[in-house]
C-alpha positions as CSV (number, residue, x, y, z in Angstrom):
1,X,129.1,128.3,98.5
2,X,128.6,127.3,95.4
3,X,132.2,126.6,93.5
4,X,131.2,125.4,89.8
5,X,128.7,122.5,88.6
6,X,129.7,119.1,87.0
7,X,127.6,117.7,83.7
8,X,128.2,114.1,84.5
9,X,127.4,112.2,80.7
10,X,127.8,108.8,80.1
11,X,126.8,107.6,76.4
12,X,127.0,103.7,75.0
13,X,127.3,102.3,71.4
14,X,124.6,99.7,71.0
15,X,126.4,97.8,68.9
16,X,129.9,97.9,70.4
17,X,128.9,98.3,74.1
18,X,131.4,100.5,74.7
19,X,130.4,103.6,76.6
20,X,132.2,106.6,77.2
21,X,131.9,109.3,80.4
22,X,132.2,113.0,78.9
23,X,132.0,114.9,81.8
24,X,133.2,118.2,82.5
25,X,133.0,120.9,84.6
26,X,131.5,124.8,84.2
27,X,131.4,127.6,86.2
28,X,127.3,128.5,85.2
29,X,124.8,126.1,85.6
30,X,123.4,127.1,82.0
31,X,126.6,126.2,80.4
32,X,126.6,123.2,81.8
33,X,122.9,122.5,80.8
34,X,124.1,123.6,77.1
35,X,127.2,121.2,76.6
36,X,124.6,118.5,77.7
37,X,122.3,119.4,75.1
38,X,125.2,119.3,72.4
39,X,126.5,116.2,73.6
40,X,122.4,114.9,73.0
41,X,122.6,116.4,69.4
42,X,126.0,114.9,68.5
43,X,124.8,111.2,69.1
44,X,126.3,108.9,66.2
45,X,123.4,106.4,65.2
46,X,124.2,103.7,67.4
47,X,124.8,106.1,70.3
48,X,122.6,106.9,73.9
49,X,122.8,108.3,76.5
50,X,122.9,106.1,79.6
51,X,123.4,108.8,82.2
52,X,123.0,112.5,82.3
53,X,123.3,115.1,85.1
54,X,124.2,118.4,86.2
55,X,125.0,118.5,90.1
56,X,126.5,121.4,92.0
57,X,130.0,121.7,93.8
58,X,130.5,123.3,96.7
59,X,132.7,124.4,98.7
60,X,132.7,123.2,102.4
61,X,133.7,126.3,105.7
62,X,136.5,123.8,105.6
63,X,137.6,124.5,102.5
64,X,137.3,120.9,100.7
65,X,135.4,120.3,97.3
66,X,131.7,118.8,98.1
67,X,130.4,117.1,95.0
68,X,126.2,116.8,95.3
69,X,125.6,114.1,93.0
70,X,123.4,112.4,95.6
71,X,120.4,113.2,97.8
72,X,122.5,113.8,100.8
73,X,126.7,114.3,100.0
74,X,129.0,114.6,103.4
75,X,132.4,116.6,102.8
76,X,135.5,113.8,103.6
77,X,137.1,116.1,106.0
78,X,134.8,117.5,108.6
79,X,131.7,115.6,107.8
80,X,129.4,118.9,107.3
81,X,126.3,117.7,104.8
82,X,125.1,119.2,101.8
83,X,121.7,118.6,100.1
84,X,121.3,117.4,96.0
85,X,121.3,121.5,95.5
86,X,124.5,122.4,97.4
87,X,122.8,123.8,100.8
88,X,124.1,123.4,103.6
89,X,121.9,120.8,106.2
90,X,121.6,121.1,109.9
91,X,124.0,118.8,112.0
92,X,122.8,115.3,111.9
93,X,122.1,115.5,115.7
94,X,119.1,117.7,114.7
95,X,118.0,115.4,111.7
96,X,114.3,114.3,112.4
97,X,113.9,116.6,115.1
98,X,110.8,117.4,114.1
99,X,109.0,114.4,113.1
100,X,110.7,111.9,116.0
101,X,113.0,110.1,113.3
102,X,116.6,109.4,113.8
103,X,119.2,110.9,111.3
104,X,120.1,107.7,109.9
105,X,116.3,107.4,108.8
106,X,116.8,110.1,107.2
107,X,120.2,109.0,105.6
């Protein structure tokens, strides 16, 4: 179940190099999508964006917090795996089934 969505935003100075994560979380996708649109509008001259990202959380049967920031994300406590879009995947055992590949070639 989805729990909330994070907009991950990391934005640099050119001419300082100093960057600066602005990340926060929302409970609607479109929110989410908005603050990173007003973060793109509020860039000072020397300013970009070097990152930018809006990626589900979910909530594991378990009960622990699953962030999908990456293609594949495994919760730390019971090792069930999520997709990029916060679904639930079929144990690993079953991973390739079709095709004849392993799960970690699908990893």
């Amino acid at each position: 179940m989805i729990k909330g969505f994070l907009a991950d935003v990391y934005t640099c100075n050119d001419e300082t190099g100093i960057g600066k994560d602005a990340g926060k979380m929302f409970d609607d996708v479109v929110d989410a999508h908005e603050y990173l649109d007003r973060v793109k509008e509020n860039l000072g001259g020397n300013e970009r964006i070097t990152f930018c990202k809006v990626y589900p959380i979910v909530e594991c049967a378990c009960g622990e917090k699953v962030y999908c920031s990456s293609f594949t994300n495994t919760c730390d406590k019971c090792n069930a795996d999520y997709n990029f879009n916060g679904s639930l995947l079929a144990p690993r055992d079953q991973w390739g089934e079709e095709t004849g590949e392993t799960w970690w070639e699908c990893y």
